[in-house]
C-alpha positions in Angstrom: 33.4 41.8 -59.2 33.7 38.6 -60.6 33.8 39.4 -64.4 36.3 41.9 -63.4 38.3 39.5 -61.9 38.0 37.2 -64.2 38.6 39.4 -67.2 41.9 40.8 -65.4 40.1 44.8 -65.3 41.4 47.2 -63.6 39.9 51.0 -63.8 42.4 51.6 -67.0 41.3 49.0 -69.3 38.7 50.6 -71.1 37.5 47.3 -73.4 37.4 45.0 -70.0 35.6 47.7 -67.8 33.3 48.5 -70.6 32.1 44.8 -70.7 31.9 44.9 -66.7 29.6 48.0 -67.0 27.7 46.3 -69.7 27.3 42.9 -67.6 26.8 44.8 -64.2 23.7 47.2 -65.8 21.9 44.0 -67.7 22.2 42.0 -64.1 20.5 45.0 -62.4 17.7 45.4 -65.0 16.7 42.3 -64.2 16.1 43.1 -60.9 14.1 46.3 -61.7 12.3 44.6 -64.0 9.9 43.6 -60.3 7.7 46.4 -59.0 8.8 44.6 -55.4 10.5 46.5 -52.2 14.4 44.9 -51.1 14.3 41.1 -51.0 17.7 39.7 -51.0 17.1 36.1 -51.6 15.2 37.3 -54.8 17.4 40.0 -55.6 20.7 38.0 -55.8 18.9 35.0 -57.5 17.9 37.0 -60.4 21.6 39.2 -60.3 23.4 35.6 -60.0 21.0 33.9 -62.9 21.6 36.6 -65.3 25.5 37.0 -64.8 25.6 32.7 -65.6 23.8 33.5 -68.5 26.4 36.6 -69.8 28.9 34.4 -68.8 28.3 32.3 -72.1 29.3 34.9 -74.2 30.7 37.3 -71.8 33.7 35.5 -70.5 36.3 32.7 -71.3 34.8 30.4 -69.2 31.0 29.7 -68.5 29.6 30.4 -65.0 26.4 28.2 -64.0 24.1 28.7 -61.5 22.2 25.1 -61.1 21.2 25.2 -57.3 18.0 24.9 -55.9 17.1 27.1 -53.9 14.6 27.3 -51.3 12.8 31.0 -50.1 12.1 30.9 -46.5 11.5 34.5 -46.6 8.1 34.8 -47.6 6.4 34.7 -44.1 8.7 36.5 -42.1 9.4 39.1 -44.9 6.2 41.9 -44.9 7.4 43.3 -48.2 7.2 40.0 -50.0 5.7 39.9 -53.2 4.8 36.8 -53.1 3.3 34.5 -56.3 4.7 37.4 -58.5 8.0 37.1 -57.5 10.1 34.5 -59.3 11.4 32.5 -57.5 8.2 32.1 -55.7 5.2 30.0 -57.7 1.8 30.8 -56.9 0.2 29.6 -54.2 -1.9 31.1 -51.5 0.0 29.6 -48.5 2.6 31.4 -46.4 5.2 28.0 -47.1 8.2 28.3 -48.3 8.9 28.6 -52.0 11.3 26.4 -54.3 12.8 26.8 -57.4 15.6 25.6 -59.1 17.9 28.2 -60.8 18.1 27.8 -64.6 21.3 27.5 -66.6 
């Protein structure tokens, strides 16, 4: 939604709603690029992070995702994936994870 509103789409401009196709399928290969059941948290991080980085050469203005974020799913969450997921390191405690977004 955002490219489209920033690239002034609508459902007739074929160059603008191509490019929002394009950005909207590489944000979700990203997220089935994990072998993981529904996590939100994870989910948008890696939909977020990968529309920042299209952003570069996507749009006429850069979007940046620089927070840190902080997973507090992992011991309330019975589908986490846990140290595979990425924005969880490894560790064999049920504490929250951290990581801070890229880009």
């Amino acid at each position: 939604i955002a490219f489209g509103l920033i690239l002034q789409s609508t459902p007739l401009a074929a160059a603008a709603r191509q490019q929002i196709q394009t950005a909207t399928q590489q944000c979700l290969a990203e997220v089935a690029k994990f072998d993981a059941a529904r996590c939100c948290q994870r989910d948008s991080w890696l939909a977020l992070s990968k529309a920042a980085e299209l952003s570069q050469t996507m749009l006429p203005l850069n979007l940046r995702s620089q927070a840190e974020l902080h997973c507090n799913q992992r011991g309330i969450n019975p589908t986490c994936i846990g140290s595979k997921c990425p924005i969880c390191p490894p560790s064999s405690s049920q504490s929250p994870c951290f990581i801070m977004a890229k880009g």
